[in-house]
C-alpha positions in Angstrom: 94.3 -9.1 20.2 97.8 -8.3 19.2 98.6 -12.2 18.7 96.1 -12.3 16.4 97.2 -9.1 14.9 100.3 -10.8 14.4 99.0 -14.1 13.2 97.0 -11.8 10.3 100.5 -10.3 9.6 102.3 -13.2 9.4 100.0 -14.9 7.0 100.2 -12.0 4.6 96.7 -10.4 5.6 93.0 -10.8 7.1 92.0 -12.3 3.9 95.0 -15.3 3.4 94.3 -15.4 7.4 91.2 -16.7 7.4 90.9 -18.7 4.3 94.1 -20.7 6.0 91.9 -21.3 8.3 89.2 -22.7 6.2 91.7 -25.4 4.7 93.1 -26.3 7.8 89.9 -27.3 10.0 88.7 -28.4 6.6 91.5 -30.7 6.0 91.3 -31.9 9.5 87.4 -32.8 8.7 87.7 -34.5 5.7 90.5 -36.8 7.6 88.1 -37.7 10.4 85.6 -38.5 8.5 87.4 -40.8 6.3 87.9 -44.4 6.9 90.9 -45.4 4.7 91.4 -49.0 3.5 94.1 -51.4 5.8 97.0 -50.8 3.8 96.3 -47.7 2.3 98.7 -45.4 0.9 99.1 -42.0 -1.1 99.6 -42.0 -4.4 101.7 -38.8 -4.3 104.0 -39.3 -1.6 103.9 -42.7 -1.2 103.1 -43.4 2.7 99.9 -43.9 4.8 97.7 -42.1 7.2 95.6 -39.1 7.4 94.2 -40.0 4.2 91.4 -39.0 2.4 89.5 -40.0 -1.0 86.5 -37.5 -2.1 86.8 -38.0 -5.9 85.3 -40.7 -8.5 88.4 -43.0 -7.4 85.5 -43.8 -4.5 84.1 -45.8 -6.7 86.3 -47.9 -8.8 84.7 -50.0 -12.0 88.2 -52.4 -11.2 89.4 -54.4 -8.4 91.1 -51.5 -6.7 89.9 -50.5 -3.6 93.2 -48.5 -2.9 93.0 -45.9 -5.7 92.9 -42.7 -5.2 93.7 -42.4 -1.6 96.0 -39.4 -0.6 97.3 -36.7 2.0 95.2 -33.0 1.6 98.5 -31.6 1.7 99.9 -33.4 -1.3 97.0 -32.6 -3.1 97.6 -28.6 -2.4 101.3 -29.4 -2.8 100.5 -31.1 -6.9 98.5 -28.0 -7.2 101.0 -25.6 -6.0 103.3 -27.1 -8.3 101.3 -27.1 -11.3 99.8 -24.7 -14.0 96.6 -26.4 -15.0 94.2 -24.8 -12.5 92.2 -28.0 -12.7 94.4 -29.4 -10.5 92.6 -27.0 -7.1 89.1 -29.2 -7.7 89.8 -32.2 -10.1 91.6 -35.9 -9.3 94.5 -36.2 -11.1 93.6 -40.1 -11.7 89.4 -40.2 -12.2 89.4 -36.4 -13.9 86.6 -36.2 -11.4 85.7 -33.1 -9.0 86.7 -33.5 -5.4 83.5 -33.4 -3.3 83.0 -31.9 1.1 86.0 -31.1 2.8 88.5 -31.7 0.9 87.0 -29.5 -1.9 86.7 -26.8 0.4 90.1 -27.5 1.6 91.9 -27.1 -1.9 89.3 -24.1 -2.8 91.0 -22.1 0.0 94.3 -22.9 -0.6 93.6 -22.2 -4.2 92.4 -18.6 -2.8 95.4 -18.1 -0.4 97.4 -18.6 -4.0 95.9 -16.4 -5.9 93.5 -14.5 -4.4 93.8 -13.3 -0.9 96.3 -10.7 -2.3 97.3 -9.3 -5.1 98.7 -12.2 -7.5 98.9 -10.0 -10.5 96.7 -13.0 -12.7 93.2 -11.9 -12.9 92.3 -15.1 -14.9 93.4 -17.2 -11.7 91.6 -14.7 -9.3 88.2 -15.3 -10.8 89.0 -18.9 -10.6 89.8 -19.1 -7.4 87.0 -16.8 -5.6 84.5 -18.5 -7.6 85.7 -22.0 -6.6 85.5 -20.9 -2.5 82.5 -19.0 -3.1 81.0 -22.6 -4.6 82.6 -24.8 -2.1 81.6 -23.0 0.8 78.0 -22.9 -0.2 78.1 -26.3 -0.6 79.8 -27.5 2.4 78.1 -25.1 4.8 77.1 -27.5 8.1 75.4 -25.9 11.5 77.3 -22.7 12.9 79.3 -22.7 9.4 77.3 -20.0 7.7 77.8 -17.5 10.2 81.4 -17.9 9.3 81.5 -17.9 5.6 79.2 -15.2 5.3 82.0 -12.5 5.5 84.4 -14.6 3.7 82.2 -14.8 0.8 80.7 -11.5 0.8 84.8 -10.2 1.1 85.3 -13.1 -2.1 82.0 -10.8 -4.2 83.3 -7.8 -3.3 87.1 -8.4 -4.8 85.4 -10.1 -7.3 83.7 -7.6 -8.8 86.7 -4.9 -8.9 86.8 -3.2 -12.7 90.1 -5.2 -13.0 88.6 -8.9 -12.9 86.5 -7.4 -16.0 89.1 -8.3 -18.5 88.4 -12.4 -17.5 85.0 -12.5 -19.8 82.6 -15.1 -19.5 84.7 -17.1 -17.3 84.6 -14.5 -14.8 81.0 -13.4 -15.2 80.2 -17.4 -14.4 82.6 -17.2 -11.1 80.6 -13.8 -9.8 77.1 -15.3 -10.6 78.5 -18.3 -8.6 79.2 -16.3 -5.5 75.9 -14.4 -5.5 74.0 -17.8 -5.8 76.9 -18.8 -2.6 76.1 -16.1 -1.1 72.2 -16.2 -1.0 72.4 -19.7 0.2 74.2 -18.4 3.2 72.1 -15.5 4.0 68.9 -18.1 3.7 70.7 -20.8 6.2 71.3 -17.6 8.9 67.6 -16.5 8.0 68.8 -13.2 6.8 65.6 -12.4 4.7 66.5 -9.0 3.9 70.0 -9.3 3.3 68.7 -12.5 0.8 66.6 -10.4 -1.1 68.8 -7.6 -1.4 71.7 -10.0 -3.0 69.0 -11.7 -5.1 67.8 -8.9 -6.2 71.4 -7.7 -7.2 72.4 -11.4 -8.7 69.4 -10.5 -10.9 70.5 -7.0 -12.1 73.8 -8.4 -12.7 73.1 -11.4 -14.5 70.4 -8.9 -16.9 73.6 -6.7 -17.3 75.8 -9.0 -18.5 74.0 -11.7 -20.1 70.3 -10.0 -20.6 67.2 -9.6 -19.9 65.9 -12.7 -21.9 68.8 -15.0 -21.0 67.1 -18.0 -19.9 69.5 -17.9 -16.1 68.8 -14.3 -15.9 64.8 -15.6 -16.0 65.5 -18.3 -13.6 67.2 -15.7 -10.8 64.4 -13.6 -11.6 62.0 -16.3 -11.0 63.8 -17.2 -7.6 63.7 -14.0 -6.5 60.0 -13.3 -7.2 59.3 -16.4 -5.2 60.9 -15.0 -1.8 59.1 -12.0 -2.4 55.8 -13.9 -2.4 56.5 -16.2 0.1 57.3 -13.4 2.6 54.3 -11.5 1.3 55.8 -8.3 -0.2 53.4 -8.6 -3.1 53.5 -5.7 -4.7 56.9 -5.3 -5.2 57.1 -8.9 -6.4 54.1 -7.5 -8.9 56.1 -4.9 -10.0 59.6 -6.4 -10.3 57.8 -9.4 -12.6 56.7 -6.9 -14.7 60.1 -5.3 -15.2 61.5 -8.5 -15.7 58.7 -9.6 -18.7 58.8 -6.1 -19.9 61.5 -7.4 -22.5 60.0 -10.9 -23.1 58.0 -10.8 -25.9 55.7 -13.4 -27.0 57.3 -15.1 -29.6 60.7 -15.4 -27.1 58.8 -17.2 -24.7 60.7 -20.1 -22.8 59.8 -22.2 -19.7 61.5 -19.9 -17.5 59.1 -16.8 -18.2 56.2 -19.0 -18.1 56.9 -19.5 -14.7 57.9 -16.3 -13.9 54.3 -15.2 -15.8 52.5 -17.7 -13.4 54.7 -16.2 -10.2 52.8 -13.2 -11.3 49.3 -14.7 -11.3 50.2 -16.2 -7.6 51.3 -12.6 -6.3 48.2 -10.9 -7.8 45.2 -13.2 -6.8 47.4 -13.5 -3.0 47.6 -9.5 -2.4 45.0 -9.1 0.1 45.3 -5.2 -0.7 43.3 -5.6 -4.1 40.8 -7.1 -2.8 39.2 -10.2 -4.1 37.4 -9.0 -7.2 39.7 -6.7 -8.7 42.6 -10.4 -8.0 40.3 -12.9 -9.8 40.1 -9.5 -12.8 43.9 -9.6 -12.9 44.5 -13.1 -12.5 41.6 -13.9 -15.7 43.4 -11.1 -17.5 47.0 -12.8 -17.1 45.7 -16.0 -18.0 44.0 -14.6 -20.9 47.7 -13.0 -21.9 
């Protein structure tokens, strides 16, 4: 326990820990599974080896099969050394995103930057929790979840501290990121109640921020409803449809609250509580609506 202790210490806290971690058994990942061209070499350093390519350059439209190629730490390095914060999830020669490990690699160096303590740039902040938040979600394999569960619920939780606020619609994007992250995590550990409870919150927070109507704000509510239903809670999926239409009105209609208006036909004529004439009566009457 108190090597660990001193491990946290050393790397400046539980938070630049852990996501140090995350970059280095992610950078050793993307290596393995990465079979680099005879002759290979980095573009940024210049030598061979323990190279890795997870951008567009995978695919070159020329006869160069040895574009692209490069050491995860150079990449961190250019970042590191650079302003434009593109540089922590886009190739510097194809200008497209780095994909698997090596995104999730350079998403939590990017956070050991700027957001495992305080860096003193909220723009960078948002950036960077976002951009783990995303990559973990999307590289999650078997046993990873229970793992990045607490790493992105810590990354939602900084996130949303009054002085990230100042960020605007960058930052609002970078939290709605995380709860998305974050449900897909809680589904994979088959945490239904802790998945409803953050979908349930994504969709309160996207309604604050962006609206009721907003046509993302329908979709969460949409996804939400649907979990609701599927794990037979229907009447509060009833009920929370009908807040979330109470603001829709007819001539704002869009394909999201038509779905969310058929979620609510599903949920009424499947609620075994109302019994089956007075579900065919309110599933005729929605129709009718």
């Amino acid at each position: 326990h108190k090597k660990k202790c001193k491990k946290i210490s050393k790397a400046g806290g539980a938070e630049a820990y852990h996501a140090s971690k995350i970059s280095v058994k992610a950078s050793a990942a993307a290596v393995d599974g990465m079979n680099a061209s005879v002759g290979a070499k980095c573009y940024l350093c210049g030598r061979g080896e323990g190279l890795v390519r997870k951008c567009g350059c995978q695919y070159p439209l020329e006869n160069n099969d040895m574009k692209g190629f490069a050491h995860v730490s150079c990449l961190i390095r250019r970042a590191h050394n650079g302003d434009a914060l593109k540089r922590w999830s886009i190739c510097g020669l194809c200008n497209c995103g780095y994909r698997g490990q090596v995104r999730l690699a350079l998403a939590a160096a990017c956070y050991m930057k700027y957001a495992a303590h305080d860096s003193g740039d909220v723009n960078c902040q948002s950036h960077a929790l976002g951009l783990l938040g995303r990559a973990l979600a999307d590289t999650l394999g078997p046993g990873d979840a229970e793992a990045a569960s607490p790493m992105l619920e810590n990354c939602l939780k900084a996130s949303t501290h009054e002085a990230l606020a100042s960020v605007g619609m960058n930052y609002y994007r970078e939290v709605s990121d995380l709860y998305t992250a974050l449900t897909s995590v809680y589904e994979n550990l088959k945490r239904v109640d802790d998945m409803l409870a953050i979908r349930r919150e994504c969709y309160l927070w996207n309604a604050a921020n962006y609206g009721a109507t907003d046509q993302d704000t329908l979709a969460i509510a949409w996804f939400f409803a649907s979990e609701l239903v599927e794990s037979d809670r229907f009447f509060e999926a009833t009920e929370f449809i009908r807040e979330a239409l109470a603001d829709v009105s007819i001539g704002t209609e869009c394909m999201q609250s038509f779905d969310l208006r058929l979620m609510l036909i599903k949920s009424l004529y499947r609620d075994p509580s109302l019994g089956l004439s007075a579900r065919l009566l309110a599933t005729e009457a929605m129709f009718l609506d």
